[in-house]
C-alpha positions, 0 to 999 in steps of 0.5 A: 629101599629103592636103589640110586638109579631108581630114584634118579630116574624117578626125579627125571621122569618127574621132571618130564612130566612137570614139562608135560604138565602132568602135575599129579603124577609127578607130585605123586612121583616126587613124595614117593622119591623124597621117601625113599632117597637118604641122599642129600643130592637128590633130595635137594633135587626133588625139593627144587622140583617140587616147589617149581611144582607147586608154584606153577600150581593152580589155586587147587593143585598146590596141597599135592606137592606138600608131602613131597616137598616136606619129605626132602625137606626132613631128608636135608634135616638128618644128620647124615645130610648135614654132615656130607655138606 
C-alpha cells in the first residue's frame, strides 16, 4: 500500500495537471490515488477533483474519469469511512 504523503501528493499533482490541462495523466493520477487511499479525506478529494474533471471534459474525455470517481466513491461506501463521519 502507497503511504499518506503519497497519495497527497498524487492528488495535488493531479490537480496541478487539471489546471495545466493534462486531463489524461491526472485521471490516470486520480484512479490509481482512489485504489490505494482507505482515507475518507482523501477520498472525498479526489471524487471532487475528478468530477471537476470530467465535467470540464469534452464529449470523449469523460469515460477516463469513471474508474477514478467510481473507486472513491466505493472508498466513502466501506465501513471505516462511515464510521470516522
Amino acid at each position: 500500500m502507497v503511504d499518506v504523503e503519497s497519495v497527497t501528493e498524487m492528488i495535488e499533482e493531479a490537480r496541478r495537471l487539471i489546471g495545466l490541462g493534462e486531463n489524461k495523466r491526472a485521471a490516470d493520477l486520480l484512479t490509481i490515488a482512489a485504489g490505494e487511499t482507505s482515507d475518507p479525506l482523501q477520498a472525498r478529494m479526489i471524487l471532487q477533483l475528478a468530477e471537476q474533471g470530467q465535467e470540464r471534459s469534452g464529449r470523449f474525455g469523460r469515460r477516463r474519469w469513471t474508474e477514478a470517481i467510481r473507486l472513491a466513491r466505493m472508498r466513502l461506501e466501506e465501513p471505516a469511512a462511515a464510521s470516522l463521519e
